[in-house]
TORKOL-4160 file (C-alpha; in steps of 0.2 Angstrom, whole numbers, padded with zeros to 4 digits, m for minus):
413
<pt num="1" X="0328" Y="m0239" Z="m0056"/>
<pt num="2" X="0332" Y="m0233" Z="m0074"/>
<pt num="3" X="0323" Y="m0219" Z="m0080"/>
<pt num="4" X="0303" Y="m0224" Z="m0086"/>
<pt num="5" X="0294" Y="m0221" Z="m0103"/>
<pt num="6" X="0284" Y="m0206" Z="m0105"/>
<pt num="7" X="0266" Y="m0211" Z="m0104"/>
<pt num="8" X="0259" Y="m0217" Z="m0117"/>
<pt num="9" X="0274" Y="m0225" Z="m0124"/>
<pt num="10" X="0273" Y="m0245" Z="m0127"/>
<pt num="11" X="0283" Y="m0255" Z="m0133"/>
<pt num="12" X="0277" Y="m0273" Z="m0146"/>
<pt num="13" X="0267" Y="m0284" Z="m0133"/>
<pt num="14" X="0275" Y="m0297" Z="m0130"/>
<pt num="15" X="0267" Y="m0314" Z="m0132"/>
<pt num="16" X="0254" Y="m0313" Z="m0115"/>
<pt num="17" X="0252" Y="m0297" Z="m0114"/>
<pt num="18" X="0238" Y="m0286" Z="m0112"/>
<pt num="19" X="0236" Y="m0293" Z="m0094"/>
<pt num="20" X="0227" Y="m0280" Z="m0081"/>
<pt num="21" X="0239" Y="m0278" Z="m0067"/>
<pt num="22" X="0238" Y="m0269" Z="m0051"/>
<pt num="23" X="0250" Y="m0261" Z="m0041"/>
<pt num="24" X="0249" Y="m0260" Z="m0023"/>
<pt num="25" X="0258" Y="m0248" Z="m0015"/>
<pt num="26" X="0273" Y="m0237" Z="m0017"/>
<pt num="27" X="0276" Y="m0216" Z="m0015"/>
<pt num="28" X="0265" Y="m0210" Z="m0029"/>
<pt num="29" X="0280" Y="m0205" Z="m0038"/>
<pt num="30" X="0285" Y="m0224" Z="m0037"/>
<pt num="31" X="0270" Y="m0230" Z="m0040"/>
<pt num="32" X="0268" Y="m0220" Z="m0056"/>
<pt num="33" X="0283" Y="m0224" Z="m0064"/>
<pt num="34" X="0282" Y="m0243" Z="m0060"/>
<pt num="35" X="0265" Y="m0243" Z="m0070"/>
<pt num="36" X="0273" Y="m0234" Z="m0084"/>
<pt num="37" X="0285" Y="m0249" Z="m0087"/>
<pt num="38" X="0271" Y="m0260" Z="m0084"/>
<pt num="39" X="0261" Y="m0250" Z="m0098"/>
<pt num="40" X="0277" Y="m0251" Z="m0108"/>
<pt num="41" X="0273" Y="m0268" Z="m0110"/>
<pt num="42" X="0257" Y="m0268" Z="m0115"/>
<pt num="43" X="0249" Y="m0269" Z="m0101"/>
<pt num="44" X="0233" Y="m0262" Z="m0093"/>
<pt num="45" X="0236" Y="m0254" Z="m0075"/>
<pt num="46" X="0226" Y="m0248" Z="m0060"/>
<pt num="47" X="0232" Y="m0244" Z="m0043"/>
<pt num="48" X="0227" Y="m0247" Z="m0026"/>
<pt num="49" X="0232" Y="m0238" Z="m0009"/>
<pt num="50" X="0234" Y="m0252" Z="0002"/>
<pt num="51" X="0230" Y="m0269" Z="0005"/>
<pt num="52" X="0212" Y="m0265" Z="0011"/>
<pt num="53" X="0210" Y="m0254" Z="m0006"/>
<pt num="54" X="0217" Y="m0268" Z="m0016"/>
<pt num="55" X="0206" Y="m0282" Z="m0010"/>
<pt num="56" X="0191" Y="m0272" Z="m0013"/>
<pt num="57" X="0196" Y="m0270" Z="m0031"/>
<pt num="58" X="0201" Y="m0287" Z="m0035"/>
<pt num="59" X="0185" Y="m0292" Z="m0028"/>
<pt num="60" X="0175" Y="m0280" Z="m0038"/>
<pt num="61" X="0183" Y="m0284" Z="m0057"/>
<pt num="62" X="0196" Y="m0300" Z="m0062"/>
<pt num="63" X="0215" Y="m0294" Z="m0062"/>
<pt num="64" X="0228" Y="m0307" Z="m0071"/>
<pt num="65" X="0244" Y="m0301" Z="m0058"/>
<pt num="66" X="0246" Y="m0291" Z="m0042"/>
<pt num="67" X="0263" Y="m0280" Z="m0040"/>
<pt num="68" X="0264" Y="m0279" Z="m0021"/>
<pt num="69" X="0275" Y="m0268" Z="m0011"/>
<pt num="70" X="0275" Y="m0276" Z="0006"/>
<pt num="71" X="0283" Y="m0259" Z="0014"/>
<pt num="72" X="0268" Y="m0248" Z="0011"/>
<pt num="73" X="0260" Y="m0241" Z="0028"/>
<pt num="74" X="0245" Y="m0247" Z="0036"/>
<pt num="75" X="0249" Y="m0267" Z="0021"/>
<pt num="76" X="0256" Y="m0281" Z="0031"/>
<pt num="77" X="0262" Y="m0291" Z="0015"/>
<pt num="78" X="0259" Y="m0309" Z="0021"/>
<pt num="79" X="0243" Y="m0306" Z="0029"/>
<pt num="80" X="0237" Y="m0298" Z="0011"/>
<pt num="81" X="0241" Y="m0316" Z="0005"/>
<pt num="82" X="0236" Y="m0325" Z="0015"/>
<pt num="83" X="0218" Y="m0315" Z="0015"/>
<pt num="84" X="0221" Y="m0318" Z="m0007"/>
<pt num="85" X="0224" Y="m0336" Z="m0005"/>
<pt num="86" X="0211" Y="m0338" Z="0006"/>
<pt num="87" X="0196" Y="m0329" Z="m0006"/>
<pt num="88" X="0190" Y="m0345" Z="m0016"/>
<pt num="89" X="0189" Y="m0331" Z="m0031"/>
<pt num="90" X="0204" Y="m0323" Z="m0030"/>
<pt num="91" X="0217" Y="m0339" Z="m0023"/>
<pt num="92" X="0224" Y="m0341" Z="m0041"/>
<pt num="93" X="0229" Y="m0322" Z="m0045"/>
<pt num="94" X="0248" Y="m0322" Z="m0045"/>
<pt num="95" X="0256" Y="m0311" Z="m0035"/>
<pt num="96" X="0273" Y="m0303" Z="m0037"/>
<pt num="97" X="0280" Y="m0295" Z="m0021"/>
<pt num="98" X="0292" Y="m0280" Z="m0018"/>
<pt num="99" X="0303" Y="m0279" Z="m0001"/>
<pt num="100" X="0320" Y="m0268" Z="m0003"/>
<pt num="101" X="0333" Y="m0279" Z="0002"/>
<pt num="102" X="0324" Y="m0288" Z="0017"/>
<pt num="103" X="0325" Y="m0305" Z="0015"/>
<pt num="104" X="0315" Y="m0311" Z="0031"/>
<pt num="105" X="0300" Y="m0302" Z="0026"/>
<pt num="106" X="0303" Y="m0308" Z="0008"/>
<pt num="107" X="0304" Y="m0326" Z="0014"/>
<pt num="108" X="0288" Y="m0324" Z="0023"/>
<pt num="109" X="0279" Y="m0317" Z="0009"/>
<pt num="110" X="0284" Y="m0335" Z="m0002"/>
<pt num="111" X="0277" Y="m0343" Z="0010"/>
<pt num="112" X="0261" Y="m0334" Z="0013"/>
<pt num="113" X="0260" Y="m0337" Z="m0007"/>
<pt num="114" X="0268" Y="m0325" Z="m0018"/>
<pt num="115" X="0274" Y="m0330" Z="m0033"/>
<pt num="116" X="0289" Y="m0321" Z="m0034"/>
<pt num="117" X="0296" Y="m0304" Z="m0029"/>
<pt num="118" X="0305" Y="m0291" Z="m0041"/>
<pt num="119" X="0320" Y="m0277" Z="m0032"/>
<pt num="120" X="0314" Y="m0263" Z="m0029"/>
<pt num="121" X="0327" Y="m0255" Z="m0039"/>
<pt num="122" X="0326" Y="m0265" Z="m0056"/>
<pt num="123" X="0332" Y="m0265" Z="m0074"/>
<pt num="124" X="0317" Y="m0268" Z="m0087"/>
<pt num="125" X="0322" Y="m0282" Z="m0092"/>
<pt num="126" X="0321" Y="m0291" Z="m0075"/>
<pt num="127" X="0302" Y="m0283" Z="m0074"/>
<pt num="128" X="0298" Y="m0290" Z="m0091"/>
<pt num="129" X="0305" Y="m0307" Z="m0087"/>
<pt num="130" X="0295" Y="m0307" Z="m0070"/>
<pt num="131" X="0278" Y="m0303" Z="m0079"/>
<pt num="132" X="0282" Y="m0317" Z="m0093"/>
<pt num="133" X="0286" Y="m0328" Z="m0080"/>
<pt num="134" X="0270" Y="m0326" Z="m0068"/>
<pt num="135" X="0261" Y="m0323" Z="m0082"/>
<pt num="136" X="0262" Y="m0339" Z="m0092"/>
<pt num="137" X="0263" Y="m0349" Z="m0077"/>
<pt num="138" X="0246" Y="m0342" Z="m0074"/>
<pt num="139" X="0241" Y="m0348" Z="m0091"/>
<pt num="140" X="0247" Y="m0364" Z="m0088"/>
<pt num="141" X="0236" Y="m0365" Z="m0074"/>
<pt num="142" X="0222" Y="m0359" Z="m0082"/>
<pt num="143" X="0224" Y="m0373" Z="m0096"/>
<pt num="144" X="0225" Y="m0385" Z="m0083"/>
<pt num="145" X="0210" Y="m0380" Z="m0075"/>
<pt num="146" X="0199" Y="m0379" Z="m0091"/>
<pt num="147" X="0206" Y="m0397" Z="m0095"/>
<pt num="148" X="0200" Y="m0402" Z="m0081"/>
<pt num="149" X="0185" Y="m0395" Z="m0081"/>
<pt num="150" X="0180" Y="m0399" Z="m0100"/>
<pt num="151" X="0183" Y="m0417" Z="m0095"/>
<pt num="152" X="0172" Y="m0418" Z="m0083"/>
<pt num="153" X="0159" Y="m0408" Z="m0093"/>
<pt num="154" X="0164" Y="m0421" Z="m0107"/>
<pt num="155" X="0159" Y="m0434" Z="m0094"/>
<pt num="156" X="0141" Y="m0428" Z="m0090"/>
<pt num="157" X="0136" Y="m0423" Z="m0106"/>
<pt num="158" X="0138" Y="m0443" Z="m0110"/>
<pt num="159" X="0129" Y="m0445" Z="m0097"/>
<pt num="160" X="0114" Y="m0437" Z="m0105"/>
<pt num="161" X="0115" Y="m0450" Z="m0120"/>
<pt num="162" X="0106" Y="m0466" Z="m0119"/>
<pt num="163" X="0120" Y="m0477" Z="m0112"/>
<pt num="164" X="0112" Y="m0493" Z="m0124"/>
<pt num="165" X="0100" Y="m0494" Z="m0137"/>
<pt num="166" X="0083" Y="m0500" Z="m0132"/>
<pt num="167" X="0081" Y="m0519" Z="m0138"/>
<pt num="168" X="0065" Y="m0523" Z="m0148"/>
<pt num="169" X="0059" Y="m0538" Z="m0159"/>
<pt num="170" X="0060" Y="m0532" Z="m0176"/>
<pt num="171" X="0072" Y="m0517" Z="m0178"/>
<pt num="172" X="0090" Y="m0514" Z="m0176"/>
<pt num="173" X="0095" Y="m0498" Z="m0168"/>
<pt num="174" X="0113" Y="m0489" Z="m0170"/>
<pt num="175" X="0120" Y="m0472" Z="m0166"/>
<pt num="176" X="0135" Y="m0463" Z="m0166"/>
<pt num="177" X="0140" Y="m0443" Z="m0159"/>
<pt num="178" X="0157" Y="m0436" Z="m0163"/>
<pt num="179" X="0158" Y="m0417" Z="m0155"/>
<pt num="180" X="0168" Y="m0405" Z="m0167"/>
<pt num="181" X="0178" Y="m0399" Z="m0149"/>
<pt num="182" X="0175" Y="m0407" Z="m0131"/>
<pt num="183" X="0157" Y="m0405" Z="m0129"/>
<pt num="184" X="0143" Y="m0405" Z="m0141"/>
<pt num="185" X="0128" Y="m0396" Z="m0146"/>
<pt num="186" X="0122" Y="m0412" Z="m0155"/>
<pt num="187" X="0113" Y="m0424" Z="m0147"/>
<pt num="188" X="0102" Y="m0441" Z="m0149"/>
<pt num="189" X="0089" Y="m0453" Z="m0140"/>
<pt num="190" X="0080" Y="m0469" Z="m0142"/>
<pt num="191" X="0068" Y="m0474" Z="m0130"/>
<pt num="192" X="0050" Y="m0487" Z="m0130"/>
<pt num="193" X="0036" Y="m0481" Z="m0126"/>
<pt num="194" X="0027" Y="m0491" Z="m0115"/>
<pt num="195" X="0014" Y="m0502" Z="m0115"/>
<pt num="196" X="0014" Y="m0499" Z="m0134"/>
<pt num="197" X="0033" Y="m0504" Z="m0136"/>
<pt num="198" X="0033" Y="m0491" Z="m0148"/>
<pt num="199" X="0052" Y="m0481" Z="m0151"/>
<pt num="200" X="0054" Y="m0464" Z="m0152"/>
<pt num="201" X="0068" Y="m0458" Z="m0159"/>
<pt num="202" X="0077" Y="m0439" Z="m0158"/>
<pt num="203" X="0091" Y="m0431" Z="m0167"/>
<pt num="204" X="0095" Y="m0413" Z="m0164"/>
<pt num="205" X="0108" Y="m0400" Z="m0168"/>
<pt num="206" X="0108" Y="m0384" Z="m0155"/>
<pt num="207" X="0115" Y="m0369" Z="m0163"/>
<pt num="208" X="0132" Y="m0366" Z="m0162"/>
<pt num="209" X="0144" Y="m0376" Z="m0154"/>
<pt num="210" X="0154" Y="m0378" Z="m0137"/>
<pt num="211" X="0149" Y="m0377" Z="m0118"/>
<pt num="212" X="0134" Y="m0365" Z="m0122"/>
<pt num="213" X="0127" Y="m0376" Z="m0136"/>
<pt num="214" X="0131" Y="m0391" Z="m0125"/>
<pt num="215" X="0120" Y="m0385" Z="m0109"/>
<pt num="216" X="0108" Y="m0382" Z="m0120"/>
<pt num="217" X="0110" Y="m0400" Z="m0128"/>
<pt num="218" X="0107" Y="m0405" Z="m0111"/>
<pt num="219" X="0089" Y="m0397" Z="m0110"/>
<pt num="220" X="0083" Y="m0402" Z="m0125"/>
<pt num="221" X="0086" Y="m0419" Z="m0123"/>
<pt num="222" X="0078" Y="m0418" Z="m0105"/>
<pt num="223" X="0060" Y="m0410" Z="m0113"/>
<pt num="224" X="0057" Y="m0421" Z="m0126"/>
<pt num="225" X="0061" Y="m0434" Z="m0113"/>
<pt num="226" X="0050" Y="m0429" Z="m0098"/>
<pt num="227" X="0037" Y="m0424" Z="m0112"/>
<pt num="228" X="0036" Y="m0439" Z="m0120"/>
<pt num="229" X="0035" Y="m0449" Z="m0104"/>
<pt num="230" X="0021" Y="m0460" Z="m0104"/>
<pt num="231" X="0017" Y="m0462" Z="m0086"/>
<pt num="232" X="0011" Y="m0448" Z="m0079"/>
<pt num="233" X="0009" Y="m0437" Z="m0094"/>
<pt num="234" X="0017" Y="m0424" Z="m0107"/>
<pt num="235" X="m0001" Y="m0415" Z="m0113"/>
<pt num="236" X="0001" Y="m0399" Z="m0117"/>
<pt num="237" X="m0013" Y="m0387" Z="m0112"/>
<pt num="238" X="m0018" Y="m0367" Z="m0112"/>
<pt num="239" X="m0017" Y="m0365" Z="m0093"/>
<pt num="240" X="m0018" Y="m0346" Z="m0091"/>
<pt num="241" X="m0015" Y="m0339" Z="m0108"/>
<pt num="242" X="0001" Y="m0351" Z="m0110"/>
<pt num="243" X="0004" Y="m0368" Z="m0114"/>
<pt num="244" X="0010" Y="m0380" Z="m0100"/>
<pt num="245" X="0013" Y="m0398" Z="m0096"/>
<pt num="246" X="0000" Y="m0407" Z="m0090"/>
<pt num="247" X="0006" Y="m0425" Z="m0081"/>
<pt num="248" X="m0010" Y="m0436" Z="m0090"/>
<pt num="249" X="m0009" Y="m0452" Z="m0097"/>
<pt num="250" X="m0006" Y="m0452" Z="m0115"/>
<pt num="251" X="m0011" Y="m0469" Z="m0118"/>
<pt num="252" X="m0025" Y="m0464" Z="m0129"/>
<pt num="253" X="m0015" Y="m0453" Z="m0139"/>
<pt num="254" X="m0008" Y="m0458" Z="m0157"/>
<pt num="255" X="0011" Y="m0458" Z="m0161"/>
<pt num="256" X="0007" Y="m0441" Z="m0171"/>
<pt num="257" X="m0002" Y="m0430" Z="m0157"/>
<pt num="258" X="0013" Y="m0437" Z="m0147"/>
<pt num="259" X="0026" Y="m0427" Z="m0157"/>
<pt num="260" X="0018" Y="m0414" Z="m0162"/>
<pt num="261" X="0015" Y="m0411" Z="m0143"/>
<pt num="262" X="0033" Y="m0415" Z="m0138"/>
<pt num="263" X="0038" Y="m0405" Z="m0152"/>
<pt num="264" X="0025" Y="m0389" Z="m0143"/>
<pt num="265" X="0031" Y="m0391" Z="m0128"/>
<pt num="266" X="0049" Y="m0390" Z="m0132"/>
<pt num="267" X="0047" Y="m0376" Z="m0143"/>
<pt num="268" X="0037" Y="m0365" Z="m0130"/>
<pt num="269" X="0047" Y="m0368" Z="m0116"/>
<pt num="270" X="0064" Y="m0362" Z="m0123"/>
<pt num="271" X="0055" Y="m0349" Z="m0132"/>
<pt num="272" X="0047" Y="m0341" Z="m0115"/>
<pt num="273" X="0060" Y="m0343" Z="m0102"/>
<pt num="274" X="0077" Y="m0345" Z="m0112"/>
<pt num="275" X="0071" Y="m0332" Z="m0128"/>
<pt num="276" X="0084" Y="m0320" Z="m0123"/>
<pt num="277" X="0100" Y="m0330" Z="m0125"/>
<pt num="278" X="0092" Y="m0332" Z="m0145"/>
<pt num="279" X="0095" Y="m0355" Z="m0144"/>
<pt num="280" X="0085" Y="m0364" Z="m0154"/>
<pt num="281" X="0090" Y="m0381" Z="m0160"/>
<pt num="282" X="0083" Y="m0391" Z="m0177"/>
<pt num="283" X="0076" Y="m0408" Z="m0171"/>
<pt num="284" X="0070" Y="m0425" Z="m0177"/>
<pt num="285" X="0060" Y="m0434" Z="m0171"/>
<pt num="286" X="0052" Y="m0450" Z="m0176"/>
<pt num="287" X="0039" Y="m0464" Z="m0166"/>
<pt num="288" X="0041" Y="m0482" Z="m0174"/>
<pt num="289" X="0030" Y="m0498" Z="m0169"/>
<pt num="290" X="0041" Y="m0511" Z="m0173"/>
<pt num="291" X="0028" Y="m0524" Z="m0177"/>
<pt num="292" X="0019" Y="m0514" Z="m0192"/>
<pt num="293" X="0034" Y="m0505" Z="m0197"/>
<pt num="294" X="0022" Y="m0487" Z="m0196"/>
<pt num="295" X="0029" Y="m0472" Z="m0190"/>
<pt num="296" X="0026" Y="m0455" Z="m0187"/>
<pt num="297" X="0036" Y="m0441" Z="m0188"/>
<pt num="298" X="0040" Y="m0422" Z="m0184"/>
<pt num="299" X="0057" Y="m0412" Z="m0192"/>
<pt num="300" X="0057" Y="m0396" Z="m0184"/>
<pt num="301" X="0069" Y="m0387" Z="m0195"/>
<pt num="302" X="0083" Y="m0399" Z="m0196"/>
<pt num="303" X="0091" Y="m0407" Z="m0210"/>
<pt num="304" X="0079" Y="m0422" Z="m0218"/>
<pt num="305" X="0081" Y="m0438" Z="m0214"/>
<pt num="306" X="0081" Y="m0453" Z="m0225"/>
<pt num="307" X="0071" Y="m0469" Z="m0226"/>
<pt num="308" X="0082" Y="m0482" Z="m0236"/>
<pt num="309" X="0076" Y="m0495" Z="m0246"/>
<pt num="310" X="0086" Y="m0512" Z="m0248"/>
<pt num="311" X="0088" Y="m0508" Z="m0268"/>
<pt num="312" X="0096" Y="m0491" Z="m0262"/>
<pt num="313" X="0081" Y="m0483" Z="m0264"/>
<pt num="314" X="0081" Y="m0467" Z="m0255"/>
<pt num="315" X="0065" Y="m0455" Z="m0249"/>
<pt num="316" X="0068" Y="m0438" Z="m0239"/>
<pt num="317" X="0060" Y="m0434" Z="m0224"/>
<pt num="318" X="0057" Y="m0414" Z="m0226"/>
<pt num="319" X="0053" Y="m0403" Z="m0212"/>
<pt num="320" X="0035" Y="m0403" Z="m0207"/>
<pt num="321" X="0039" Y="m0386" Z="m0195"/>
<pt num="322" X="0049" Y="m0375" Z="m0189"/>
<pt num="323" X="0066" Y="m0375" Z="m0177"/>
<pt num="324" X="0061" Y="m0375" Z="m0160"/>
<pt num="325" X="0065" Y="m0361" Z="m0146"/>
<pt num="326" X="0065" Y="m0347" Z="m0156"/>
<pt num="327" X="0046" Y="m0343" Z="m0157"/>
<pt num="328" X="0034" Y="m0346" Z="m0147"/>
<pt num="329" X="0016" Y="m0356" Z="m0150"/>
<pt num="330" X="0020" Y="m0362" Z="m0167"/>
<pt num="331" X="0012" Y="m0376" Z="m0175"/>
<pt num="332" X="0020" Y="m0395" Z="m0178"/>
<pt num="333" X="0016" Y="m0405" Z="m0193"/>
<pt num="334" X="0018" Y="m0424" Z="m0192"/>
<pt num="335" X="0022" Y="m0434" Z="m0207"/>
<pt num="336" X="0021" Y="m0453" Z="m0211"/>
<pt num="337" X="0025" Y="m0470" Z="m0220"/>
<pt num="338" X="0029" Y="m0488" Z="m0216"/>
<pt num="339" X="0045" Y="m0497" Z="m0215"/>
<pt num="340" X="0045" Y="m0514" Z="m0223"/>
<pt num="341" X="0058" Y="m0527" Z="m0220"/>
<pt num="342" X="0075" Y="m0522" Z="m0226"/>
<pt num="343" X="0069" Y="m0504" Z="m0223"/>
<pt num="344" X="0078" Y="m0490" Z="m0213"/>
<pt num="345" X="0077" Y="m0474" Z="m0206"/>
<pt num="346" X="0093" Y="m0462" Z="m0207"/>
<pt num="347" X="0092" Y="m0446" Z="m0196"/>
<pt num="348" X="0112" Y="m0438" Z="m0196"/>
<pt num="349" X="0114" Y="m0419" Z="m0192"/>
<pt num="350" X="0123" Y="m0407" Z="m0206"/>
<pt num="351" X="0138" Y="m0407" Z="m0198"/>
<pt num="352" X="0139" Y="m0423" Z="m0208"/>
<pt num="353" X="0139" Y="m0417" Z="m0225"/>
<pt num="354" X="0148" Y="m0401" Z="m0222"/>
<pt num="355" X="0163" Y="m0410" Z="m0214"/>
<pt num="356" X="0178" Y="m0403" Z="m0223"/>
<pt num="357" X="0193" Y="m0413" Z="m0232"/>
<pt num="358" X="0210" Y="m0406" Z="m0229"/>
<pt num="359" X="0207" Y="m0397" Z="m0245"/>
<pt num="360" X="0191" Y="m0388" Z="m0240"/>
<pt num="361" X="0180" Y="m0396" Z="m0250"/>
<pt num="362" X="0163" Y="m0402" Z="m0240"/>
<pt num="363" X="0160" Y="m0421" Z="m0238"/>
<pt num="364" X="0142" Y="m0417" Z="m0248"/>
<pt num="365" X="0126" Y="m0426" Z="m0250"/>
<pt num="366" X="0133" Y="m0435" Z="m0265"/>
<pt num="367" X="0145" Y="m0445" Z="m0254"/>
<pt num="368" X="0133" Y="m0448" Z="m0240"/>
<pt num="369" X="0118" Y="m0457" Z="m0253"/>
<pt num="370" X="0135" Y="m0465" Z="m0260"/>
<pt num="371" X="0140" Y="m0472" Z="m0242"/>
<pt num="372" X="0124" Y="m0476" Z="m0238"/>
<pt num="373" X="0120" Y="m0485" Z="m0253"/>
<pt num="374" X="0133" Y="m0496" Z="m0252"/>
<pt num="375" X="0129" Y="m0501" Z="m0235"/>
<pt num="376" X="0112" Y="m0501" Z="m0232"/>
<pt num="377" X="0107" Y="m0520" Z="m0224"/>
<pt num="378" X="0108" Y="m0515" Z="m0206"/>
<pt num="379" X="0107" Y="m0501" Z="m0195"/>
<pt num="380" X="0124" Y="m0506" Z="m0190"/>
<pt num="381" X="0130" Y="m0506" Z="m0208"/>
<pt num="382" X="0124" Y="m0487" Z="m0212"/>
<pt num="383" X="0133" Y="m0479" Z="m0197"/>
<pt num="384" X="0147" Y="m0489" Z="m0198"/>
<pt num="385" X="0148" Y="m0486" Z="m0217"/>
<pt num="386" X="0147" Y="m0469" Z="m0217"/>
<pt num="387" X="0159" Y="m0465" Z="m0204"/>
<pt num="388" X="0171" Y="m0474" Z="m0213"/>
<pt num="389" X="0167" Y="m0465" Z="m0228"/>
<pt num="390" X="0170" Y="m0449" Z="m0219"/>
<pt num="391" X="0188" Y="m0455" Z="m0209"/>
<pt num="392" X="0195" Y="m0457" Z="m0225"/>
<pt num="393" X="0188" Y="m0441" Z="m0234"/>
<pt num="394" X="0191" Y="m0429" Z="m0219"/>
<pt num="395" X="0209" Y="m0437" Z="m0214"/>
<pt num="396" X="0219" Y="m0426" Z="m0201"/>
<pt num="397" X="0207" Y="m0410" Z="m0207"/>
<pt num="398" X="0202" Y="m0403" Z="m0189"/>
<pt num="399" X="0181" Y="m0406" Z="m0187"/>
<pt num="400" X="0171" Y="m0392" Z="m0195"/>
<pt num="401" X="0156" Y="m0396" Z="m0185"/>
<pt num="402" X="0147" Y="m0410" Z="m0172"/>
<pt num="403" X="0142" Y="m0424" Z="m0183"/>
<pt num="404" X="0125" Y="m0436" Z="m0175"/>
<pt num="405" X="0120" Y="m0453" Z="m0184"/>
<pt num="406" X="0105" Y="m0464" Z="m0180"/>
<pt num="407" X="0098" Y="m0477" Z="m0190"/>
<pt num="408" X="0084" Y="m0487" Z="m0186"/>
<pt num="409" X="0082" Y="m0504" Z="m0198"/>
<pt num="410" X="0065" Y="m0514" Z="m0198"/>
<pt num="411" X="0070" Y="m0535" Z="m0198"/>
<pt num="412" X="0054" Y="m0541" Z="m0199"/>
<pt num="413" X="0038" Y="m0539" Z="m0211"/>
């Protein structure tokens, strides 16, 4: 074995470096100068014993890489792997083993799982391409793994979407989610209320983006769905100083105490038991009957939706109160009009007009009235408008954020 850096010395990391190895085994003496090559490669070291000490410690913090010497006293080297790939949590930890010249118990040790072996008399350069080597291949892994697991997370979030539109006499219905990475913090609904065969409609945007922002997609959407419910209930009511679901019939209440209450409840409940995590999510949410073209609505903090007039005539929708999750027992607003024939409603989420052009420059509220005014006859035509529209603005730029659409266009009148 050549001659170690003093400690403290490194040399530049090398691309994966930074791992936290741990050595098994060795004379101290050994042991001690095998980690100060390890260090030397920008690596983080700790030590351990004997096989006992080193399961123990893998167990207790996460390890990228185990440099194992299978001679040390009281350490049977295949059994330690096999007891590794055995540990649901521990199975993919690569392992690089350490036998002298014995080839039998090197053989053994392959077989039990490790993921290569390194002489115990070496050159640094062979150690350096045996950490490389374990090291990327554990990456690769990794990469894998996450594919896999982001697809399947990909799939469930779908899931949560309305897999069609609901079909009523008198309005045309189209939506449209395009996450910014594999899973989304935006999300949409359309759903009647029965026996009124009224449509509520919901667009939200959760703060940030990714797997966090997409779990809590994924309870949003379920409250404003199981508090809307109209069998069974979605009052809210001060049950011992806080405010709670009560399953009731809401029959008799109007579009506008039915948001507002959806909207409470919402806002209350991630408030009071998810307040730490600091979520909240700006929504939409709008109840149409198709036959009068009335409608309700509530924007809790989010982005103001349009109604659209067949001139091209555009009116906002502004917030009537404030994002919900964040505080607790704050009160909802709900605004009003009536869509006449040729008349839509256009809720989208900002990530629409902050999409980015390969130059940087922000798609913009200008565009979006432009698109939308140049394709305002159906529901159909305003989503599909605009996101033709934003294709050829953004080109090959990569997403800036999640964008929603859903436009809701009244037939009859």
């Amino acid at each position: 074995m050549t001659t170690p850096p003093p400690p403290g010395t490194t040399t530049p990391a090398p691309d994966g470096a930074g791992a936290r190895v741990l050595i098994v085994g060795r004379a101290a003496a050994d042991r001690d100068a095998l980690g100060r090559h390890v260090q030397g490669e920008g690596h983080v070291v700790d030590t351990a014993d004997e096989g006992d000490e080193a399961l123990a410690k893998l167990r207790a913090e996460p390890f990228d890489l185990v440099l194992l010497d299978v001679h040390t006293p009281g350490t049977d080297g295949p059994r330690f792997l096999q007891a590794l790939r055995n540990d649901p949590d521990l199975a993919l930890v690569p392992v690089i083993v350490s036998a002298a010249d014995d080839l039998d118990v090197l053989a053994r040790c392959l077989e039990a799982g490790a993921d290569d072996y390194l002489p115990r008399e070496f050159r640094p350069v062979m150690l350096r391409t045996r950490l490389r080597a374990a090291l990327h291949r554990q990456r690769l892994r990794d990469a894998e793994s996450l594919t896999r697991e982001m697809a399947v997370a990909r799939n469930i979030q779908r899931d949560f979407l309305p897999e069609s539109l609901p079909v009523a006499m008198g309005v045309q219905l189209e939506a449209a989610l395009h996450p910014a990475l594999h899973v989304s913090g935006d999300f949409y609904d359309a759903f009647l209320l029965a026996p009124s065969g009224t449509i509520v409609l919901a667009v939200g945007d959760v703060c940030d983006k990714g797997v966090g922002a997409a779990l809590f997609m994924a309870l949003f959407r379920s409250l404003i769905r199981a508090s809307a419910d109209p069998v069974g209930g979605g009052a809210i009511q001060m049950i011992g100083g806080r405010r709670t679901l009560v399953r009731q019939s809401l029959e008799a209440a109007t579009p506008a105490d039915l948001l507002t209450r959806v909207a409470g409840f919402t806002n209350d409940y991630i408030a009071r038991l998810h307040g730490r995590t600091n979520t909240f999510a700006t929504v939409f949410l709008a109840a149409l009957t198709p036959m009068t073209g009335e409608f309700d609505y509530v924007n809790a903090g989010h982005v103001p939706a349009l109604v659209i007039g067949p001139d091209g005539t555009m009116e906002e929708l502004p917030p009537t109160g404030p994002v919900l999750g964040a505080v607790p027992d704050q009160a909802f607003n709900a605004g009003g009009g009536t869509l006449a024939r040729g008349h839509s409603i256009f809720a989208f989420t900002d990530g629409l007009v902050e999409a980015r052009s390969p130059a940087g420059e922000a798609f913009g509220a200008g565009r979006l009235r432009d698109a939308l005014g140049a394709n305002n006859t159906s529901a159909s035509g305003l989503v599909r408008g605009v996101l033709d529209e934003l294709a050829a603005f953004i080109g090959h730029a990569e997403p800036h954020d999640d964008v929603t659409l859903l436009a809701a266009t009244r037939t009859i009148g």
